[in-house]
mmCIF file of the C-alpha atoms, coordinates in Angstrom:
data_MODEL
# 
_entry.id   MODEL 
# 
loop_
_atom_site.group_PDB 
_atom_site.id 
_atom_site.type_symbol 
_atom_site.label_atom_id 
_atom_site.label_alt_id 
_atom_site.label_comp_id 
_atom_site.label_asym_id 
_atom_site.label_entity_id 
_atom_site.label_seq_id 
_atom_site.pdbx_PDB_ins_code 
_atom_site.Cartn_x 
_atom_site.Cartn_y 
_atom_site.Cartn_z 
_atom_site.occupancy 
_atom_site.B_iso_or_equiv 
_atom_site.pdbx_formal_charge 
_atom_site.auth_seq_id 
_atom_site.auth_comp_id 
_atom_site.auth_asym_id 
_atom_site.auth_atom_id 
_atom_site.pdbx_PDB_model_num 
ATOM 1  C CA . UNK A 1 1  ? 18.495 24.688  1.642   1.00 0.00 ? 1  UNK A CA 1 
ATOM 2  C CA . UNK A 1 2  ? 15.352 22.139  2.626   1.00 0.00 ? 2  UNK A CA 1 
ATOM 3  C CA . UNK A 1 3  ? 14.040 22.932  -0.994  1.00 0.00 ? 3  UNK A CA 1 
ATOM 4  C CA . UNK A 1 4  ? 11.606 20.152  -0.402  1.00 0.00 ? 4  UNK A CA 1 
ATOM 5  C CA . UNK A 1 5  ? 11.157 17.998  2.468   1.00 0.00 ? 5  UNK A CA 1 
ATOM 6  C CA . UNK A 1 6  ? 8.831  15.492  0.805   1.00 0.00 ? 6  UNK A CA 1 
ATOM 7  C CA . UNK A 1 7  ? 10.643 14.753  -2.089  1.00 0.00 ? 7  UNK A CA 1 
ATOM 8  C CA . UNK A 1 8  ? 14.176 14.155  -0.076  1.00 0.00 ? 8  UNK A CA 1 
ATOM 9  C CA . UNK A 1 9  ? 12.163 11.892  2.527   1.00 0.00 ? 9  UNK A CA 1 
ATOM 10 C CA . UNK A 1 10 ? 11.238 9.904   -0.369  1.00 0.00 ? 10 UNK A CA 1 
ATOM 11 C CA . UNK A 1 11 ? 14.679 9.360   -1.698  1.00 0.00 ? 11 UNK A CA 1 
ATOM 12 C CA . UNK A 1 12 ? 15.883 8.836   1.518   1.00 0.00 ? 12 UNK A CA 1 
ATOM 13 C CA . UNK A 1 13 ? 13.465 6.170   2.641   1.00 0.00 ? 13 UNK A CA 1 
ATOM 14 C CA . UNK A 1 14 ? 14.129 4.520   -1.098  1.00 0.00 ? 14 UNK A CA 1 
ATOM 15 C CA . UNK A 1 15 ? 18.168 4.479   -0.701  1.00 0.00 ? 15 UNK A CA 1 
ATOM 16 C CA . UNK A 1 16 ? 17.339 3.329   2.758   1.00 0.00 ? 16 UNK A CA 1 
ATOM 17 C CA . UNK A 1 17 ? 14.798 0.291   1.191   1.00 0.00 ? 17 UNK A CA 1 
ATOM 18 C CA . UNK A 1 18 ? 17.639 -0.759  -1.573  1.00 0.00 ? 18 UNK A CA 1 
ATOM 19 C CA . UNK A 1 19 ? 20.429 -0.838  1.269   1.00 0.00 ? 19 UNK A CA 1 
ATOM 20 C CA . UNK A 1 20 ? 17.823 -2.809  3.236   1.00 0.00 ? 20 UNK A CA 1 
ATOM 21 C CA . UNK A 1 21 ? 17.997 -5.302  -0.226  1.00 0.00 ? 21 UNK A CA 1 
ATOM 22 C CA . UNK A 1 22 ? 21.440 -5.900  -0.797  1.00 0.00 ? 22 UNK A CA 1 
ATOM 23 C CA . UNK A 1 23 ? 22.026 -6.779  3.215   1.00 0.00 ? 23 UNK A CA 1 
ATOM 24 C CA . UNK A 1 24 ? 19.726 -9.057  3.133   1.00 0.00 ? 24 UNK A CA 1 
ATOM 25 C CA . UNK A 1 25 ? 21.101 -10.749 -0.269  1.00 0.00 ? 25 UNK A CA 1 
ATOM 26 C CA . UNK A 1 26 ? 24.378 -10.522 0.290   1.00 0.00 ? 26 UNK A CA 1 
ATOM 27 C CA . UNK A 1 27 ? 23.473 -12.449 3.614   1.00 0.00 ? 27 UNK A CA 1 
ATOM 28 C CA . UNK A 1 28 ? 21.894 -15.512 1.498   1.00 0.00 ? 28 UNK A CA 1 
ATOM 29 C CA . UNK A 1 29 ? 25.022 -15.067 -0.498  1.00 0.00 ? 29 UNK A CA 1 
ATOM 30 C CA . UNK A 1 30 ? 23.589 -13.593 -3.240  1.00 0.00 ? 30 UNK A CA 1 
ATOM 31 C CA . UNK A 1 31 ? 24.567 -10.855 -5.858  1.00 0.00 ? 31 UNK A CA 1 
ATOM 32 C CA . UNK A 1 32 ? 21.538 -8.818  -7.435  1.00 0.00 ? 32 UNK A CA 1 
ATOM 33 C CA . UNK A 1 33 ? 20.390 -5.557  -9.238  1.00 0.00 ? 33 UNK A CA 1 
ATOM 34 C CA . UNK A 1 34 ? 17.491 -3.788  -7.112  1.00 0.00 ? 34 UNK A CA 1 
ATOM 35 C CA . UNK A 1 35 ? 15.682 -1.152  -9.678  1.00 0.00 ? 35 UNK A CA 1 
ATOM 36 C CA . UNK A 1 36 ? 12.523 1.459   -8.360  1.00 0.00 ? 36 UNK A CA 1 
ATOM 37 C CA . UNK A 1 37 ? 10.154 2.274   -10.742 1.00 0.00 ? 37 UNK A CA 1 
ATOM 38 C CA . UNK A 1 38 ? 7.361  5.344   -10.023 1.00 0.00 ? 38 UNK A CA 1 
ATOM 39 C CA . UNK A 1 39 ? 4.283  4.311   -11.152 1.00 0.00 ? 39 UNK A CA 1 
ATOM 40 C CA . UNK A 1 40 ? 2.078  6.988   -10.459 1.00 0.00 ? 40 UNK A CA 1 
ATOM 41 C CA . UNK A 1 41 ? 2.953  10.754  -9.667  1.00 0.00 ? 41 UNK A CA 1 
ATOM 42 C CA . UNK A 1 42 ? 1.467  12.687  -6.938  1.00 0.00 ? 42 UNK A CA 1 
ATOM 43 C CA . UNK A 1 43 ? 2.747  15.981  -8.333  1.00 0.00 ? 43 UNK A CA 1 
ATOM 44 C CA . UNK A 1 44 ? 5.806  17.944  -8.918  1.00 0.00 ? 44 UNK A CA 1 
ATOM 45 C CA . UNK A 1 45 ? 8.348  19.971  -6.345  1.00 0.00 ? 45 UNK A CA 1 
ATOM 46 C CA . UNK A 1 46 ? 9.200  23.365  -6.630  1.00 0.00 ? 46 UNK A CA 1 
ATOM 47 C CA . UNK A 1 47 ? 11.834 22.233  -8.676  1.00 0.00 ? 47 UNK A CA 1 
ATOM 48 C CA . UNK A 1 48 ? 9.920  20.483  -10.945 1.00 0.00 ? 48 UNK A CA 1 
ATOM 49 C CA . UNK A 1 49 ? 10.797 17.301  -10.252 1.00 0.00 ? 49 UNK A CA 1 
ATOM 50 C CA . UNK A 1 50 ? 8.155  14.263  -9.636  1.00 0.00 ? 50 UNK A CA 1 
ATOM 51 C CA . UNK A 1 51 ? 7.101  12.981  -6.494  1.00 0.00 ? 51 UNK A CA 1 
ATOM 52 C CA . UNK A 1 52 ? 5.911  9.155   -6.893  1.00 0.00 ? 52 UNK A CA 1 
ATOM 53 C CA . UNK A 1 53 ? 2.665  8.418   -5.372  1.00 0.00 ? 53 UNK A CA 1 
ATOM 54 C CA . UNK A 1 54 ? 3.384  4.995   -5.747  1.00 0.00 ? 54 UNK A CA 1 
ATOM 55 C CA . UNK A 1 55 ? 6.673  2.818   -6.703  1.00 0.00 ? 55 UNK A CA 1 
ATOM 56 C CA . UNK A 1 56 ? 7.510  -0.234  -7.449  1.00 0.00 ? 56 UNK A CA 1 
ATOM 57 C CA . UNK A 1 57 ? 10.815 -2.176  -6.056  1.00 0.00 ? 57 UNK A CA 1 
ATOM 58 C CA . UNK A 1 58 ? 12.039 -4.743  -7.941  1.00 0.00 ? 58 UNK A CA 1 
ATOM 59 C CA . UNK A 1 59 ? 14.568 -6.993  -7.724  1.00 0.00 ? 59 UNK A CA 1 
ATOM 60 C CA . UNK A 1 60 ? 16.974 -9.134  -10.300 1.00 0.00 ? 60 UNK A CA 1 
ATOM 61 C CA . UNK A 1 61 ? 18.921 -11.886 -9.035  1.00 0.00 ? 61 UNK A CA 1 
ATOM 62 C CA . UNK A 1 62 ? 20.277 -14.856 -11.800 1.00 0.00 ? 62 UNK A CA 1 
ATOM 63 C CA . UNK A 1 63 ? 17.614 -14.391 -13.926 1.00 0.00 ? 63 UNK A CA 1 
ATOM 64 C CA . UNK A 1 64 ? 14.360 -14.334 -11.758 1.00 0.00 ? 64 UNK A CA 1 
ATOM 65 C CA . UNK A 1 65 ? 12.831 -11.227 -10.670 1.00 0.00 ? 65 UNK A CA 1 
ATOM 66 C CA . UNK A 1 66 ? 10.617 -10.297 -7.378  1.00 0.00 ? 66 UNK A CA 1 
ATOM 67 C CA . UNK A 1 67 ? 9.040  -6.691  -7.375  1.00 0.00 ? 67 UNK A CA 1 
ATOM 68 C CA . UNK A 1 68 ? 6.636  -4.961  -4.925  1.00 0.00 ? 68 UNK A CA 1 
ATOM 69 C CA . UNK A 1 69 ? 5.147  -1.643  -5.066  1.00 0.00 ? 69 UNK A CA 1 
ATOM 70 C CA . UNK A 1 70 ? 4.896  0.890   -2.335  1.00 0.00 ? 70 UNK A CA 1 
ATOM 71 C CA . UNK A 1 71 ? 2.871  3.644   -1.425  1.00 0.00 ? 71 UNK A CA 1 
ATOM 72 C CA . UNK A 1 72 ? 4.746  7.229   -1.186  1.00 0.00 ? 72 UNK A CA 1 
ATOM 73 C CA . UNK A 1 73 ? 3.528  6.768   3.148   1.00 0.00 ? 73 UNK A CA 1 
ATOM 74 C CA . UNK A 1 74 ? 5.261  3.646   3.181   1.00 0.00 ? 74 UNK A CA 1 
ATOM 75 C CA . UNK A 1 75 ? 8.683  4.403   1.467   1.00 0.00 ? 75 UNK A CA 1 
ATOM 76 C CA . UNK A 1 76 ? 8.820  8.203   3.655   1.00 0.00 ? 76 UNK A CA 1 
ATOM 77 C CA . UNK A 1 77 ? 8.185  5.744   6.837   1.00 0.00 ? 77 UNK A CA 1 
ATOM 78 C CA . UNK A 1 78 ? 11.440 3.668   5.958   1.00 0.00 ? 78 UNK A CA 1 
ATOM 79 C CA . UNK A 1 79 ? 13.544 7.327   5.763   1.00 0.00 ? 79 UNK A CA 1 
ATOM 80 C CA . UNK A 1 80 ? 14.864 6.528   9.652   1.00 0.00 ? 80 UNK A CA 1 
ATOM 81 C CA . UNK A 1 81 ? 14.859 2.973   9.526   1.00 0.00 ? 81 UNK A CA 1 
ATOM 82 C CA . UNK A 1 82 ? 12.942 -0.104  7.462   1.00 0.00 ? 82 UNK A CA 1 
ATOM 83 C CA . UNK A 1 83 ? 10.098 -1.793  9.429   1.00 0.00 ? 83 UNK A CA 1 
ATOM 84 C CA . UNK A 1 84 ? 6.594  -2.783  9.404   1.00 0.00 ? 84 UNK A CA 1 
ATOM 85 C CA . UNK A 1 85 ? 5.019  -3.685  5.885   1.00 0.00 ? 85 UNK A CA 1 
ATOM 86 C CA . UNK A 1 86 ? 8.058  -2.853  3.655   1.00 0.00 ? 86 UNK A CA 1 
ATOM 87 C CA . UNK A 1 87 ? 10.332 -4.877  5.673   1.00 0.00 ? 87 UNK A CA 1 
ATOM 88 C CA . UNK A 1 88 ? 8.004  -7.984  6.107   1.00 0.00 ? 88 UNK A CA 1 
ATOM 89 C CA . UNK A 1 89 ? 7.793  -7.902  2.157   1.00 0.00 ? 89 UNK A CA 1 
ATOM 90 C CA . UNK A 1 90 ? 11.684 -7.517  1.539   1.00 0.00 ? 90 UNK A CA 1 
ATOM 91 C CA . UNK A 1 91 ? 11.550 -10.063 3.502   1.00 0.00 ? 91 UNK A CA 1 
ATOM 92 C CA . UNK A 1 92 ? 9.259  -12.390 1.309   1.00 0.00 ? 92 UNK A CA 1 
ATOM 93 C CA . UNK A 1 93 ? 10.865 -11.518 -1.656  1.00 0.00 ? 93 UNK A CA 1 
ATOM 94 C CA . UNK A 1 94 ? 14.434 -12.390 -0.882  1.00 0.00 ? 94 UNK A CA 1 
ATOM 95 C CA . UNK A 1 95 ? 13.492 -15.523 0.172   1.00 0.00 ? 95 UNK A CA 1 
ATOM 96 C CA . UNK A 1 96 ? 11.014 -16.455 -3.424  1.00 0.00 ? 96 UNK A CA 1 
ATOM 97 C CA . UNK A 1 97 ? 14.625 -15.192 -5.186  1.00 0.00 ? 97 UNK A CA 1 
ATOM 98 C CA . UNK A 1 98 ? 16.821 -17.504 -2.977  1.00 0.00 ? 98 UNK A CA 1 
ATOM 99 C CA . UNK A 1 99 ? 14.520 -20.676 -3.266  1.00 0.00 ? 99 UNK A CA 1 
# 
């Protein structure tokens, strides 16, 4: 059933980063699009689907953009909860979108 653990602590610890996001805009009042982007691949799952070495978070919010990019480490970290690094830059860019 656990085809691949890697690959589903990755998408975890992503939904878990864009939840992170939209609390933390819709707490400036804000309304935005958050998009992840893999920019490099660190292989493929038994599956044959991709697992990102590295992404990139980005998000949209009245016109102006903010975007980070992760390590693969980092975004599995967040599957539990988002802290450390990841959070600290959520942090920073909600607050360049909402100046």
């Amino acid at each position: 059933m656990d085809d691949n653990p890697s690959r589903e602590a990755c998408d975890t610890g992503l939904s878990k980063i864009r939840s992170e996001i939209k609390h933390r805009l819709v707490g400036r009042g804000l309304f935005g699009s958050v998009s992840a982007v893999d920019i490099t691949a660190a292989g493929t799952d038994p599956a044959g689907l991709t697992i990102p070495a590295a992404v990139k978070i980005e998000i949209a919010v009245k016109g102006r953009t903010a975007g980070r990019s992760f390590d693969r480490r980092q975004i599995e970290d967040c599957r539990l909860r988002v802290s450390s690094t990841v959070l600290a830059e959520i942090i920073a860019m909600v607050d360049e979108l909402s100046a």
